[in-house]
DOVOVEX-914034 format. One record per residue: residue in three letters; x, y, z of N, C-alpha, C in turn; residue number from 0; chain. Coordinates in Angstrom, 1 decimal. Example, Ala and Ser with C-alpha at 12.3 -4.5 7.8 and 13.67 -1.06 7.14 Angstrom:
(ALA (13.2 -5.7 7.8) (12.3 -4.5 7.8) (13.2 -3.3 7.8) 0 A)
(SER (12.8 -2.2 7.1) (13.7 -1.1 7.1) (12.9 0.0 7.9) 1 A)
//
This chain:
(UNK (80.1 100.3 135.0) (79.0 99.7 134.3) (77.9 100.7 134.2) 0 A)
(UNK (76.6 100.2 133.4) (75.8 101.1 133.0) (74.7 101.1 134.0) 1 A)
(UNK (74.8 100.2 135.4) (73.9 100.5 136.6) (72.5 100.1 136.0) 2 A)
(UNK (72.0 99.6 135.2) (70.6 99.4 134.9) (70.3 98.1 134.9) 3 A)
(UNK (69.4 98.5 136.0) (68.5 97.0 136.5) (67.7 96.5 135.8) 4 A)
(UNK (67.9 95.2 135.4) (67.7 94.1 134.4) (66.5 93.0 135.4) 5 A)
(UNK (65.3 93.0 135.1) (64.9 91.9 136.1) (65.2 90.4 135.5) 6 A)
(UNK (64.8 90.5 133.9) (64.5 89.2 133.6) (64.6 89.5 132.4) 7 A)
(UNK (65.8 88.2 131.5) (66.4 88.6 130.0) (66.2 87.1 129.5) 8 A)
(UNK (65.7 86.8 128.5) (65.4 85.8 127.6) (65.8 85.8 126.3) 9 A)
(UNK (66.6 85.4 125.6) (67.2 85.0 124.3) (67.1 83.8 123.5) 10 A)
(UNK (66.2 84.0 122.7) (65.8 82.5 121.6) (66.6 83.2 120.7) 11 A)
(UNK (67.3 82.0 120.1) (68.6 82.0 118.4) (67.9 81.0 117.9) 12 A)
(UNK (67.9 81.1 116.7) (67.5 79.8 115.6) (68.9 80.3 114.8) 13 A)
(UNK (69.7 79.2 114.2) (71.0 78.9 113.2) (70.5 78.3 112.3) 14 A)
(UNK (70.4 78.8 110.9) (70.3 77.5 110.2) (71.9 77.7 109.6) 15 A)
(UNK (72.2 76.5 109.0) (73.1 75.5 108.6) (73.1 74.5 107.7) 16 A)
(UNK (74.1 75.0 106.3) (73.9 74.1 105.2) (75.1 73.5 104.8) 17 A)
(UNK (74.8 72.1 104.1) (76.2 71.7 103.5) (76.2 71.5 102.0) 18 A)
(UNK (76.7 71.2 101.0) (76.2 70.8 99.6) (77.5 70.2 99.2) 19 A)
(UNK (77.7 69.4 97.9) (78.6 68.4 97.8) (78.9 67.4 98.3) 20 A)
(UNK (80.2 66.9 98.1) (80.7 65.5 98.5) (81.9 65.6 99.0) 21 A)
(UNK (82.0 65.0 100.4) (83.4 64.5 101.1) (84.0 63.6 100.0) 22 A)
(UNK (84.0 62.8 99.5) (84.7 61.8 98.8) (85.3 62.7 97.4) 23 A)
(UNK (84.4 63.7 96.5) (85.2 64.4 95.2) (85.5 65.5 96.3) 24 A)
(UNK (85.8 66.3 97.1) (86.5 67.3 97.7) (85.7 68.3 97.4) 25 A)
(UNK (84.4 68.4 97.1) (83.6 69.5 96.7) (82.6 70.1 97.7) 26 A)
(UNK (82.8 69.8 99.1) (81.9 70.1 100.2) (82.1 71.4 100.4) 27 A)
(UNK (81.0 71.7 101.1) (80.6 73.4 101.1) (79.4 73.4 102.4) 28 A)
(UNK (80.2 73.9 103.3) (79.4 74.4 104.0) (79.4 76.0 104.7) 29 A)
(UNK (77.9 75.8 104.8) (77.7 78.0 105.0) (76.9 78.0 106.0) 30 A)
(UNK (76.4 79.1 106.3) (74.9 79.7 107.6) (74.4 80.7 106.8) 31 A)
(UNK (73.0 80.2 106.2) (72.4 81.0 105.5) (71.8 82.4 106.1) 32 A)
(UNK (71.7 82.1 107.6) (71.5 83.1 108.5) (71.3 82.5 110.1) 33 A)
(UNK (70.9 83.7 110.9) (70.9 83.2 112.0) (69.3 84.3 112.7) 34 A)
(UNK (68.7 83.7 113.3) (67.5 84.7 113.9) (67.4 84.8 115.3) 35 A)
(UNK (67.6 86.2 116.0) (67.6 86.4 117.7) (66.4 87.0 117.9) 36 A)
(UNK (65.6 86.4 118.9) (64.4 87.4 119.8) (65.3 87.3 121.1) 37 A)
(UNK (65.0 89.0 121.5) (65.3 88.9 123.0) (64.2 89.4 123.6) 38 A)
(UNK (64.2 88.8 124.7) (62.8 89.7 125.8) (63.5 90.1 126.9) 39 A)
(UNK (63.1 91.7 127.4) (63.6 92.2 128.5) (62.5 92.5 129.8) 40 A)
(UNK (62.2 92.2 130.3) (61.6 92.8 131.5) (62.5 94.1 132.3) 41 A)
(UNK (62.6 95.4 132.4) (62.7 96.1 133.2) (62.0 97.2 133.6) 42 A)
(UNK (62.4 97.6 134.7) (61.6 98.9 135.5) (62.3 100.5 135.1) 43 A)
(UNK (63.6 100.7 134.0) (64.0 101.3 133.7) (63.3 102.3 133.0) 44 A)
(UNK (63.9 103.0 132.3) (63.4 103.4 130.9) (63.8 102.9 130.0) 45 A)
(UNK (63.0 102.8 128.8) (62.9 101.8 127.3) (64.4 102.5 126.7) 46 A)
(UNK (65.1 104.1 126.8) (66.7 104.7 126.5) (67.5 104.0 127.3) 47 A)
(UNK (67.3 103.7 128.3) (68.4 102.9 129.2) (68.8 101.4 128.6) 48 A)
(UNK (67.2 100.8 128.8) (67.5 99.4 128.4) (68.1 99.1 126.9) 49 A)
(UNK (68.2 100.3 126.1) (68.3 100.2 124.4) (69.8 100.2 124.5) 50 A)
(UNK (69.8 101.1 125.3) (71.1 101.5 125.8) (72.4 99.8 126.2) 51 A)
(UNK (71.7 99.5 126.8) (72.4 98.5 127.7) (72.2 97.1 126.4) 52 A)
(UNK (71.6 97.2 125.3) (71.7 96.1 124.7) (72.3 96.7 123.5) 53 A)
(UNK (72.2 97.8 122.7) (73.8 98.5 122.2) (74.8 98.2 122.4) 54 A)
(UNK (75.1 98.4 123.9) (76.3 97.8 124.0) (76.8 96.6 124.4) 55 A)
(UNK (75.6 95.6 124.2) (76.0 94.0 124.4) (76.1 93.8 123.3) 56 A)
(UNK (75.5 94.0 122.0) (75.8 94.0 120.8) (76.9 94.3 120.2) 57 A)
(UNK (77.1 95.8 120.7) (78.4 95.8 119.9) (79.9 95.4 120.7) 58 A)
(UNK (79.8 95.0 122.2) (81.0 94.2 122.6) (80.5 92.7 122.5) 59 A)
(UNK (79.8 92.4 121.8) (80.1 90.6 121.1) (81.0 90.3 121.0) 60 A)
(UNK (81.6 89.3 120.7) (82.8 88.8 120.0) (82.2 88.3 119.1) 61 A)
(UNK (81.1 87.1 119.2) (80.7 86.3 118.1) (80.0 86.9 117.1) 62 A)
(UNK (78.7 88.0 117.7) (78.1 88.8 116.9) (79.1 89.7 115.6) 63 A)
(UNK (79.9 90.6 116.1) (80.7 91.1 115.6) (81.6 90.5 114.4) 64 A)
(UNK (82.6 89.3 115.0) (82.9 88.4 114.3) (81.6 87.6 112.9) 65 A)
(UNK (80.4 87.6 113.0) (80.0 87.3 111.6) (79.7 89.1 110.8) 66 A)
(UNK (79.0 90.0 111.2) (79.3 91.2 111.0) (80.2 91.3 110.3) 67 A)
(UNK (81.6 91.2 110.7) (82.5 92.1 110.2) (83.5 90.5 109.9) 68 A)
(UNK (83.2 90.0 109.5) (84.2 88.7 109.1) (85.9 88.7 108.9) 69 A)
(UNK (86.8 88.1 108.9) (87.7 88.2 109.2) (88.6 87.2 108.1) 70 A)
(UNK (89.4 87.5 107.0) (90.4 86.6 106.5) (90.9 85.5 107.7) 71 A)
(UNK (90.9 83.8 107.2) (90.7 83.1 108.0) (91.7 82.3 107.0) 72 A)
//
């Protein structure tokens, strides 16, 4: 692991989420017009380390990645 001490991590997401059409004529549609992350980090590191250490929470997401790079479904 990347050994860097993390005191205190905070993550607000807002999803929005839309539908349009009708269940009944088969014309429903639903999407995520987007999604919005703040994170806050408290550490005693350096600001390379900590950039460091959220690089690669980002890019080992599954979910993050998964909208990213979407997948035939």
């Amino acid at each position: 692991m990347m050994k860097t001490k993390i005191n205190k991590a905070r993550v607000f997401v807002k999803a929005k989420f839309k539908s349009e059409g009708s269940v009944l004529a088969e014309t429903v549609q639903a999407r995520s017009p987007g999604f919005e992350a703040r994170l806050e980090i408290e550490s005693d590191e350096a600001a390379e380390r900590v950039a460091a250490v959220i690089r690669n929470a980002e890019n080992g997401c599954y979910v993050l990645q998964s909208i990213l790079h979407p997948v035939p479904v």
